[in-house]
MARZA-27290 format. One record per atom (N, C-alpha, C): residue in three letters; x negated, y, z negated. Coordinates in steps of 0.02 Angstrom, whole numbers, plus 32768, in hexadecimal, padded with zeros to 4 digits. Example, Ala and Ser with C-alpha at 12.3 -4.5 7.8 and 13.67 -1.06 7.14 Angstrom:
% MARZA-27290
r|px|py|pz
ALA|7D6C|7EE4|7E7A
ALA|7D99|7F1F|7E7A
ALA|7D6C|7F5B|7E7A
SER|7D7E|7F90|7E9E
SER|7D54|7FCB|7E9B
SER|7D7B|8002|7E76
% end
This chain:
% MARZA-27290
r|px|py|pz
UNK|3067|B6AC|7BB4
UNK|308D|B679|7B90
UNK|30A5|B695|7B4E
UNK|30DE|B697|7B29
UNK|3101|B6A0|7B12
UNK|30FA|B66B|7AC1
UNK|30D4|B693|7A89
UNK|30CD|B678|7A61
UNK|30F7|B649|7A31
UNK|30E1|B61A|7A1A
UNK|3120|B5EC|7A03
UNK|310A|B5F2|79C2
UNK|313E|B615|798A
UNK|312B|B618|7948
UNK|3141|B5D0|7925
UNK|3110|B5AD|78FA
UNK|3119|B57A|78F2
UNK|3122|B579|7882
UNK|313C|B541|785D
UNK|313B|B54C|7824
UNK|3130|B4F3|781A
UNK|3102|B4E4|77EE
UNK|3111|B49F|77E4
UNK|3112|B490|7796
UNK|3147|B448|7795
UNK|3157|B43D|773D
UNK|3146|B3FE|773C
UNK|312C|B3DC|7702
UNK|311F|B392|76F8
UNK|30F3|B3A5|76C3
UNK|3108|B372|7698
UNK|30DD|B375|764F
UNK|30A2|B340|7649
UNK|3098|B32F|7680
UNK|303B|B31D|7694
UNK|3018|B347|76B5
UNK|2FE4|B363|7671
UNK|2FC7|B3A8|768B
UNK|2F89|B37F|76CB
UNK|2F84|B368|76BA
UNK|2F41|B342|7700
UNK|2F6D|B347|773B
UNK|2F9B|B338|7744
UNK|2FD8|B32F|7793
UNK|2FD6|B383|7791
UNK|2FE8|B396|776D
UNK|2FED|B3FA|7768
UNK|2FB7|B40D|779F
UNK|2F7D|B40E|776C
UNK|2F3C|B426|778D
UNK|2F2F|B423|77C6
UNK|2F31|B3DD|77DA
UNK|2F15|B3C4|7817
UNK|2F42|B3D4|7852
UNK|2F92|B3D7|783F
UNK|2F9B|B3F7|7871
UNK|2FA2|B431|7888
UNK|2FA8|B45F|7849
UNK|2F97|B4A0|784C
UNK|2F59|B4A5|785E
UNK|2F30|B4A7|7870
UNK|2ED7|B4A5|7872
UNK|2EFC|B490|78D2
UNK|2F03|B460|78D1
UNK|2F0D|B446|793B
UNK|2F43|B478|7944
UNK|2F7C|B489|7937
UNK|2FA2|B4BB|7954
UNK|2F8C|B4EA|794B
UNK|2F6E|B519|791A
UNK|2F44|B55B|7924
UNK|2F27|B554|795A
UNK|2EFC|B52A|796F
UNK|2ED1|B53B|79A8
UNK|2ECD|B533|79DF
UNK|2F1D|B534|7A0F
UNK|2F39|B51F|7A30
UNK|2F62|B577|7A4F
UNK|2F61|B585|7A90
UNK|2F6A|B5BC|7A9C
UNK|2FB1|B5B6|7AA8
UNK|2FDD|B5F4|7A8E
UNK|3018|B5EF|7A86
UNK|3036|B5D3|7A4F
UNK|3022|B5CB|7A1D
UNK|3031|B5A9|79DE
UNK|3029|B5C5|79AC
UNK|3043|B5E0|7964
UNK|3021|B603|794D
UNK|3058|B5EC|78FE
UNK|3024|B5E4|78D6
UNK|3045|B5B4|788B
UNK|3051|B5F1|785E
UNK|3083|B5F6|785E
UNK|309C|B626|7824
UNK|308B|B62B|77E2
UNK|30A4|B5F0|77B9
UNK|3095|B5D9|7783
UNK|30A7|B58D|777B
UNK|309E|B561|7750
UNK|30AC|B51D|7742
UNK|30CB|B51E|76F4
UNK|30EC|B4F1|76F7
UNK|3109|B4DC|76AB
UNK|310D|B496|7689
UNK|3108|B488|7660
UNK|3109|B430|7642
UNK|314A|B425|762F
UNK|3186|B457|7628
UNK|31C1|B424|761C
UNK|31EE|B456|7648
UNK|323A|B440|764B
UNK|326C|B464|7649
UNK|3262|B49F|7645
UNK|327B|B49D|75FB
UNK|3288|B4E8|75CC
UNK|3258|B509|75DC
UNK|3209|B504|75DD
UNK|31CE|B530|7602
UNK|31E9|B558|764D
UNK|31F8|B530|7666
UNK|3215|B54A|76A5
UNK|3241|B56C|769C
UNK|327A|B553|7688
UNK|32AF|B5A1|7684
UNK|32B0|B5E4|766E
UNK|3269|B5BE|762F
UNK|3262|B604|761C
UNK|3221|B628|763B
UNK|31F4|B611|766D
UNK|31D0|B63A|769B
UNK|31EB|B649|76CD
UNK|321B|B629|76E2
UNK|3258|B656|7711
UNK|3276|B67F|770A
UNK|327B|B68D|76CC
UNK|32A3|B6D2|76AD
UNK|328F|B6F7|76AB
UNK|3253|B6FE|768C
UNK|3214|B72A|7688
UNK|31EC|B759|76C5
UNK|3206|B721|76EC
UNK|31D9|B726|773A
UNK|31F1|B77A|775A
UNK|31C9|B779|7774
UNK|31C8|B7BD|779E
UNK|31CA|B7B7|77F6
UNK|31B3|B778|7804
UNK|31BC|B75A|7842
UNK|31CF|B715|7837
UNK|3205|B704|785D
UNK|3220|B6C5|7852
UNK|31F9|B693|7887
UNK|3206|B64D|7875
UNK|31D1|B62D|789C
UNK|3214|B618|78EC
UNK|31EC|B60E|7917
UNK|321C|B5EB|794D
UNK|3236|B5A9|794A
UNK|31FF|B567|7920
UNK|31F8|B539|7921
UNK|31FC|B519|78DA
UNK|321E|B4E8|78B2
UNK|31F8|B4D1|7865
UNK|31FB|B499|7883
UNK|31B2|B47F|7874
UNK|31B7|B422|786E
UNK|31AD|B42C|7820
UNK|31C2|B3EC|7801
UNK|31EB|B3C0|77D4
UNK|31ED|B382|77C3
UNK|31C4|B371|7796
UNK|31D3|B31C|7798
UNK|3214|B310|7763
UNK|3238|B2E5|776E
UNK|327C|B2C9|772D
UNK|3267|B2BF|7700
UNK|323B|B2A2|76F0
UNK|3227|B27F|76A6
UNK|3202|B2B3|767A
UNK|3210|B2D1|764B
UNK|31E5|B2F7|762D
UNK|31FC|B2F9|75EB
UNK|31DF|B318|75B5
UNK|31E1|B320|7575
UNK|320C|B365|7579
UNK|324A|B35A|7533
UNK|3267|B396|753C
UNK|32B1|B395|7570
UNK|32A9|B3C7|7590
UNK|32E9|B3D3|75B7
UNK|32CF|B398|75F8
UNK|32EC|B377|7629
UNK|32CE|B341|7656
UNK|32DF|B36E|769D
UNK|32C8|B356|76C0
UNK|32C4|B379|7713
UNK|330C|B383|771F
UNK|3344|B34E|7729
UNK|338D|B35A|7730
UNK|33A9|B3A3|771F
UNK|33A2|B383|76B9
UNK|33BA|B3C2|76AE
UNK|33A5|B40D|76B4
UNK|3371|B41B|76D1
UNK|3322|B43C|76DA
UNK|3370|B45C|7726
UNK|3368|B437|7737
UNK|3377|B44B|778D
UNK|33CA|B466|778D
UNK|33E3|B447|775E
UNK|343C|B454|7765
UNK|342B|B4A9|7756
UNK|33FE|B4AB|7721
UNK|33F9|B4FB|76F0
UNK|33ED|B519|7718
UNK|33AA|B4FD|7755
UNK|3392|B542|7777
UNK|33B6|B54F|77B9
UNK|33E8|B526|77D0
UNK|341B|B52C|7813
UNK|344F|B55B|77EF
UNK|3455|B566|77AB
UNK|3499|B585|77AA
UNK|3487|B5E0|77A1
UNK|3441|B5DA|7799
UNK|3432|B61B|7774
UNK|33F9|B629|77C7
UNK|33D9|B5F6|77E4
UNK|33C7|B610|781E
UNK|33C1|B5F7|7859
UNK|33FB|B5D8|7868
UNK|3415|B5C8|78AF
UNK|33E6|B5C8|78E8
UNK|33BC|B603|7904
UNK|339F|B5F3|792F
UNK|3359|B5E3|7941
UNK|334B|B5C2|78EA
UNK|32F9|B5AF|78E9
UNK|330E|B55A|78EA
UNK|32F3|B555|792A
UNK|32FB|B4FC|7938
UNK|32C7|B4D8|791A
UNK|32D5|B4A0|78E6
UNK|32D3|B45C|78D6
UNK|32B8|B42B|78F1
UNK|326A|B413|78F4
UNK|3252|B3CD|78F0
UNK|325F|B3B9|78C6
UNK|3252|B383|78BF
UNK|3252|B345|787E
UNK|3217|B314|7895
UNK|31EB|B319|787D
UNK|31BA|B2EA|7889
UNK|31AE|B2C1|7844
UNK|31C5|B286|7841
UNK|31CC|B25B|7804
UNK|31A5|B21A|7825
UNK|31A1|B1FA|77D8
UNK|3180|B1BA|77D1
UNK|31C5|B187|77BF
UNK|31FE|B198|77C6
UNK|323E|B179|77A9
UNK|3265|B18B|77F9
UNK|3253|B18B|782E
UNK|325E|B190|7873
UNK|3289|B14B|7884
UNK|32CA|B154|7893
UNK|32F7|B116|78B7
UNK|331B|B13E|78DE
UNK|331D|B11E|7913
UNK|3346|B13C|794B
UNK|3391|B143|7937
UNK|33A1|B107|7916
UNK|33E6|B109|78EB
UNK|3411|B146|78BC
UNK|33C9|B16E|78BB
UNK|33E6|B1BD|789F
UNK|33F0|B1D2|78C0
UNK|33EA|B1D8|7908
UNK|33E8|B20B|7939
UNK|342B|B238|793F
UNK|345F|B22D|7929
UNK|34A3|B239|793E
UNK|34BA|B27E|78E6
UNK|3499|B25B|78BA
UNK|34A4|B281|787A
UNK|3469|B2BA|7894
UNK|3436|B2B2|7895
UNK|340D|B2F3|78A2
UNK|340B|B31C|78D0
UNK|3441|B313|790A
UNK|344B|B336|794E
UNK|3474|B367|7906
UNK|34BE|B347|78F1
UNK|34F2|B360|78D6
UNK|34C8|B395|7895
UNK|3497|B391|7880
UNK|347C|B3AF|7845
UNK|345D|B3E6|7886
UNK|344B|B3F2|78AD
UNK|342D|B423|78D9
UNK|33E7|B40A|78D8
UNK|33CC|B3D2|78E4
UNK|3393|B3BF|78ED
UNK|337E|B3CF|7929
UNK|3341|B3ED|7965
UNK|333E|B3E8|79A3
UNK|3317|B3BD|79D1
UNK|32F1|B392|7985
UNK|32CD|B35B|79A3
UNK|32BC|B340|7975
UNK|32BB|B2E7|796E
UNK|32B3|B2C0|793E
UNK|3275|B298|7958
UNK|323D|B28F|792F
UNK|31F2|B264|7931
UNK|31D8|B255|790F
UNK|31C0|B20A|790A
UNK|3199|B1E8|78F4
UNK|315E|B1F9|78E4
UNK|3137|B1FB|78A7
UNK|310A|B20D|788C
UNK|30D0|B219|78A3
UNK|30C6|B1BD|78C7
UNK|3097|B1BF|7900
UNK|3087|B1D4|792E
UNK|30B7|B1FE|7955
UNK|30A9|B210|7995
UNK|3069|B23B|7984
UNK|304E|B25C|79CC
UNK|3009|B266|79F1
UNK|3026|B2C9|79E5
UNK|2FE9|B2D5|79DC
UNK|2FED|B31D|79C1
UNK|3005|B337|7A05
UNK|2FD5|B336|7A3B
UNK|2FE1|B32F|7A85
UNK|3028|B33F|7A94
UNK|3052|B305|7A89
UNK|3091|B2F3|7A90
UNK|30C4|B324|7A71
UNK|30A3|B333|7A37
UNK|30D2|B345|7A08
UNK|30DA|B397|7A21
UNK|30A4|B3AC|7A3B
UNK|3095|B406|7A50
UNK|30BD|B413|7A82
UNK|30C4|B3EA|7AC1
UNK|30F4|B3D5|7B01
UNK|313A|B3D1|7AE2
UNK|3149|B3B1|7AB2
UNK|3190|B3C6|7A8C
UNK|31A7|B3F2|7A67
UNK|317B|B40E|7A3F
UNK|3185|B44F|7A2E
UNK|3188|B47C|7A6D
UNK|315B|B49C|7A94
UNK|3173|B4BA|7AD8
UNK|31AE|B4A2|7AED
UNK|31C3|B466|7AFC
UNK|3204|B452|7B20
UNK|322F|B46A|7AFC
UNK|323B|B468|7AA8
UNK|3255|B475|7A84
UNK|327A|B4CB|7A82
UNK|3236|B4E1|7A84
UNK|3236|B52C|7A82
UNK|3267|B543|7AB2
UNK|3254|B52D|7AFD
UNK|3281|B536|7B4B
UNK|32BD|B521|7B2D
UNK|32C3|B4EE|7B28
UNK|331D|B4CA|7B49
UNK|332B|B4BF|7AFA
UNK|3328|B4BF|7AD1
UNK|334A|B4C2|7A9F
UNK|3359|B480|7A76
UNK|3341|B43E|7A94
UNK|3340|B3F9|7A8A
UNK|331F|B3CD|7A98
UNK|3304|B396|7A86
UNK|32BE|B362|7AAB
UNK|32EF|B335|7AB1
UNK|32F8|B2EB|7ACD
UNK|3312|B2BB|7AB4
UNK|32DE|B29A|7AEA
UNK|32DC|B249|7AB7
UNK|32CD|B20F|7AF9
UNK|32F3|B1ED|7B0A
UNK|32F3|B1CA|7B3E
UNK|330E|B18C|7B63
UNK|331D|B163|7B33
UNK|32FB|B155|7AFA
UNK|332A|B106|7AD1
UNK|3351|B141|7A95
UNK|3333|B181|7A92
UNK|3370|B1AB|7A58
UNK|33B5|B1B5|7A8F
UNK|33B3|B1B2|7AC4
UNK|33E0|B1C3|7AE5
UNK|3413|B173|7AD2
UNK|3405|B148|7AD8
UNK|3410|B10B|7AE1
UNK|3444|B0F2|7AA9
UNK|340D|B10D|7A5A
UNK|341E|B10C|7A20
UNK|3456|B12F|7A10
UNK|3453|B16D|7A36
UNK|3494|B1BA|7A2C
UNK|34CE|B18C|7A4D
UNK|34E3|B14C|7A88
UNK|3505|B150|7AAB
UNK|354D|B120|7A7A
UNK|350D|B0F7|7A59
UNK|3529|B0CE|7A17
UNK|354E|B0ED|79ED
UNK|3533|B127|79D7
UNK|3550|B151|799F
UNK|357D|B174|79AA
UNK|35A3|B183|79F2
UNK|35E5|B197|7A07
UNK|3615|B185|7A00
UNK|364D|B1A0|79CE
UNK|3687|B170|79CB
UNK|36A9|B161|7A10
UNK|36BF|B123|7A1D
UNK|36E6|B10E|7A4B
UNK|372E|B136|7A60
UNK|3735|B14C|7A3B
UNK|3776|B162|7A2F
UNK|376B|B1B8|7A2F
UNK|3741|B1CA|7A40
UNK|3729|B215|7A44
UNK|3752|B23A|7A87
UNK|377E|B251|7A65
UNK|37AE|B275|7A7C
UNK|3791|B294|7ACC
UNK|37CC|B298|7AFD
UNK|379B|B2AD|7B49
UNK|37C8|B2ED|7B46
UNK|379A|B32B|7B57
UNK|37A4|B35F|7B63
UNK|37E3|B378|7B8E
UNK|3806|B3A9|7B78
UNK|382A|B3D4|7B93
UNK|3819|B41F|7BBD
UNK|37F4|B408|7BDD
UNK|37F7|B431|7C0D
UNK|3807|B457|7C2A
UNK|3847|B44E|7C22
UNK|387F|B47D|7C50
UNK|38A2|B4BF|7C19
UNK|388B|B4AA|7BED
UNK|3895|B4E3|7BAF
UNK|3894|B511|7BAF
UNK|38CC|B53F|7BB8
UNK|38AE|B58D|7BBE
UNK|3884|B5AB|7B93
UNK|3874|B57E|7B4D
UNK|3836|B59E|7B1A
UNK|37F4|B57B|7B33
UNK|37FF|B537|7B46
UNK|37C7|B514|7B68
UNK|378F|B538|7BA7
UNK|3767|B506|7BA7
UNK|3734|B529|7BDD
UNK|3741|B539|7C24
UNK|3738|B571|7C3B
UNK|3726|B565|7C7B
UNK|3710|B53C|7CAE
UNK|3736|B536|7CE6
UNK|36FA|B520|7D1C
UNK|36BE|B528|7D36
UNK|36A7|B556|7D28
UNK|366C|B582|7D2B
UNK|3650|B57B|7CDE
UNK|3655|B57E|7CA8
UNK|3641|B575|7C73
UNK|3622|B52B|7C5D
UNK|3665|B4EC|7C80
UNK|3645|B4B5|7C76
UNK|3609|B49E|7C9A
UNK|3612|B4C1|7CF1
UNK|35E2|B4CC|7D15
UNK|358B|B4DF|7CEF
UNK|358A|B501|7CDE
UNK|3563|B529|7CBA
UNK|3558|B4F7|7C75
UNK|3565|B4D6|7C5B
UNK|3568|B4C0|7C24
UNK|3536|B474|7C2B
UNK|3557|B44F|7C77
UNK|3538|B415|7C81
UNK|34E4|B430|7C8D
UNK|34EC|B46A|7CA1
UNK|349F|B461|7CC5
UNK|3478|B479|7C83
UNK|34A3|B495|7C5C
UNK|347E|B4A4|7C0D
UNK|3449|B45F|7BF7
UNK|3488|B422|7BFE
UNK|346E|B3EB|7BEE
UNK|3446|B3CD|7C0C
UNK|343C|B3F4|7C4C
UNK|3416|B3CB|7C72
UNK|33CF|B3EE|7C75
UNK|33D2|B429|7C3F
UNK|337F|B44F|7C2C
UNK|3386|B476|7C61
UNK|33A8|B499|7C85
UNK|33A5|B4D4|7C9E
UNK|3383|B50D|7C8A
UNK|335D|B535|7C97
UNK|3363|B57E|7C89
UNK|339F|B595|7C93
UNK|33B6|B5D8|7C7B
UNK|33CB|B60F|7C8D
UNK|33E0|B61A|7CD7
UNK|339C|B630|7CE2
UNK|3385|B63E|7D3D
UNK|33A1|B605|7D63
UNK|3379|B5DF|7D4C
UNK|3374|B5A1|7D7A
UNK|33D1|B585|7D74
UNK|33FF|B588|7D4C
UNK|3452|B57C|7D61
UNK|3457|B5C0|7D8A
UNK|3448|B5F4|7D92
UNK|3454|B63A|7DAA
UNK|3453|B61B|7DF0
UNK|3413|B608|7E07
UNK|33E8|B5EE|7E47
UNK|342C|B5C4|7E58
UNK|3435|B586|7E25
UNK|3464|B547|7E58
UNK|34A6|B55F|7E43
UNK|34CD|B592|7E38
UNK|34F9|B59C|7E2E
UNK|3514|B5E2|7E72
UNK|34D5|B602|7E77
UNK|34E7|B640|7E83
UNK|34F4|B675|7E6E
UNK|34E8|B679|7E3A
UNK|34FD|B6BD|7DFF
UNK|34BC|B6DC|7DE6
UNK|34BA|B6FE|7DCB
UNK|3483|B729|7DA9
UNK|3468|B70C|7D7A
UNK|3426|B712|7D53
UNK|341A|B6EB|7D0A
UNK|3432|B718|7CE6
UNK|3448|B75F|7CD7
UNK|346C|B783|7CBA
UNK|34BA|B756|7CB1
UNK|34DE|B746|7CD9
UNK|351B|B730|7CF3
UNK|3524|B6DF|7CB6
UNK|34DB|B6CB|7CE5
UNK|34E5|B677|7C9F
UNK|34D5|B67E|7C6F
UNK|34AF|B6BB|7C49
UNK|34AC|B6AE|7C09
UNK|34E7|B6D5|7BDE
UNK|350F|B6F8|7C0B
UNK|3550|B70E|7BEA
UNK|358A|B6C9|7BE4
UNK|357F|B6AC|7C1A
UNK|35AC|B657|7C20
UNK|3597|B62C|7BD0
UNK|354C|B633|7BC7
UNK|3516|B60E|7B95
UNK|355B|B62A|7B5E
UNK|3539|B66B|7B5E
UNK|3556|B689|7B0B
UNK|359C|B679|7B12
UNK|35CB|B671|7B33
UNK|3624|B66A|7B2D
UNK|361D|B625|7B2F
UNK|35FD|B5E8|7B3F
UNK|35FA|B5AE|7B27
UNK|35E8|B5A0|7ADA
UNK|35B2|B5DA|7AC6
UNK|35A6|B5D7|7A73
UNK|35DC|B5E3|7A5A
UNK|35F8|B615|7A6E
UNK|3634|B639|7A3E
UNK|3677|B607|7A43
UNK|367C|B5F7|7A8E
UNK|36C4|B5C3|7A92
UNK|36B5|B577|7A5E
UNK|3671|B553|7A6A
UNK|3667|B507|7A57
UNK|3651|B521|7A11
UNK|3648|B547|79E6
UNK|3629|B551|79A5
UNK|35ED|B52D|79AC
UNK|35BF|B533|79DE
UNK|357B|B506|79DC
UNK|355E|B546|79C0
UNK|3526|B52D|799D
UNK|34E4|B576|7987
UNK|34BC|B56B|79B0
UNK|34A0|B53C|79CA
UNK|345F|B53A|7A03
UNK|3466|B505|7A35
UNK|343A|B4FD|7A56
UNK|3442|B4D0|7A9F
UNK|344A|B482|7A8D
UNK|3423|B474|7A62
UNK|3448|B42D|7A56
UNK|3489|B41E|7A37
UNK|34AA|B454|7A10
UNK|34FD|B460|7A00
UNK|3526|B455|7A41
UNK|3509|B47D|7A6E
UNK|352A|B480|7AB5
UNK|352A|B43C|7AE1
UNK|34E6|B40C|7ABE
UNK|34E0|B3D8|7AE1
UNK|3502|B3B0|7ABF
UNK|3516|B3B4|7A8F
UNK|353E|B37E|7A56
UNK|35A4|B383|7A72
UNK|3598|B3C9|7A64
UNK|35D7|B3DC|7A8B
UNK|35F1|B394|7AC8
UNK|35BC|B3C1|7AF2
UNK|35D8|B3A5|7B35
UNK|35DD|B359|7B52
UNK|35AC|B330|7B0E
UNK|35B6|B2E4|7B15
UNK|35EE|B2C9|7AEB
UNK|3606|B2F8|7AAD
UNK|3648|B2DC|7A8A
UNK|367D|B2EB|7AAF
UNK|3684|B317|7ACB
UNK|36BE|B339|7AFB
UNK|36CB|B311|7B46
UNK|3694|B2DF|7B60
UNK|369C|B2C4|7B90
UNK|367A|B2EF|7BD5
UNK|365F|B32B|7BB6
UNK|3640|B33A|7BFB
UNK|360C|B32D|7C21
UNK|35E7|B2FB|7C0B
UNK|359B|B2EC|7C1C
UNK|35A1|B2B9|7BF2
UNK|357A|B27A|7C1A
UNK|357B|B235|7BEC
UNK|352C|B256|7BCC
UNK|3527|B218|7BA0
UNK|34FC|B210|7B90
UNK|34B0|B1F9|7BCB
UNK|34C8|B1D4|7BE3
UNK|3488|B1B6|7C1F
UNK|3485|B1F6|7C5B
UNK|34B0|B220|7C64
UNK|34A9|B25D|7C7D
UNK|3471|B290|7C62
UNK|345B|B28A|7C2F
UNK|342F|B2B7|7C08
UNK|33E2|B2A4|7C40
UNK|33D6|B2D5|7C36
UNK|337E|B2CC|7C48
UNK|3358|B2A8|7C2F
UNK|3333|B269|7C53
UNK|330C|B245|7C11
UNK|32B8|B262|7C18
UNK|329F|B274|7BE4
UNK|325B|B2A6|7BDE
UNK|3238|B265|7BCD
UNK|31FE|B243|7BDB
UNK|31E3|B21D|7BD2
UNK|318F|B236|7BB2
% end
């Protein structure tokens, strides 16, 4: 199993500890460092010598706040994905924190249990969502959200959009290779010319993509329960 480097921020050192203390001792997990605000974080990210795979993050903090915490570290490091585990949790954000590069948004409360199963999911496919965030995201779509051109000679492929739905639908690699017929060499070259064509940075960019563009509803998404 394939270690998941983890970093956590929140300026309640007791929430710190404790979950640093349960994720250390959890195989496949391994806590980098922790920080109490923002600005701590960016600047142990800078410093760092190994970057983490994972930051959870709560919003509310003293100093720089989780938001702006997250806009800083998507622009300077794109492919370290974003929890947000807050006590200021409404599904009603769900649509601003996809757009900030969030890859999963949670409530304070949830079950440590729960929360390790999303980080892994996280790690794989690049996004968590639930059934009522899905619900919440479907609200926050403008009506008027322009339907894709397709036929575009700069636009996607048939094979690309191909490849794109099953992105959303938590595919592996392999596993579109398998129902497509192509190589996993083959889809993750499709993967990267979808990054480069949609300007997405990571898999939930790609999933944001493809529900503003009309290619995948929203109730099409996988619901992870």
């Amino acid at each position: 199993m394939e270690t998941i480097k983890i970093t956590i921020t929140d300026d309640d050192a007791l929430i710190v500890s404790l979950l640093q203390n349960y994720l250390q001792s959890l195989d496949g997990i391994e806590v980098l460092f922790t920080a109490g605000s923002g600005d701590e974080l960016l600047q142990k990210l800078t410093d760092a010598t190994t970057l983490p795979d994972v930051a959870l993050l709560d919003l509310k903090m003293a100093g720089m706040d989780g938001i702006e915490a997250t806009e800083k570290l998507k622009q300077r490091w794109p492919d370290i994905k974003v929890i947000v585990v807050s006590s200021h949790y409404q599904k009603s954000f769900m649509g601003f924190m996809l757009k900030t590069g969030v890859s999963a948004f949670l409530p304070k409360g949830i079950s440590p249990v729960e929360l390790v199963t999303i980080i892994r999911t996280v790690q794989q496919q690049g996004y968590y969502f639930k059934d009522d965030q899905l619900a919440a995201l479907r609200t926050q779509i403008p009506t008027n959200a322009p339907r894709p051109a397709l036929s575009d000679e700069e636009g996607l492929s048939e094979r690309e959009v191909e490849v794109l739905k099953l992105i959303c639908q938590q595919k592996t690699a392999k596993e579109i290779g398998d129902l497509l017929f192509i190589t996993q060499r083959t889809a993750e070259g499709h993967k990267n010319n979808l990054f480069a064509k949609t300007g997405a940075k990571n898999i939930a960019g790609l999933v944001i993509y493809a529900i503003q563009h009309g290619i995948i509803r929203v109730d099409e998404l996988p619901v992870i329960s």
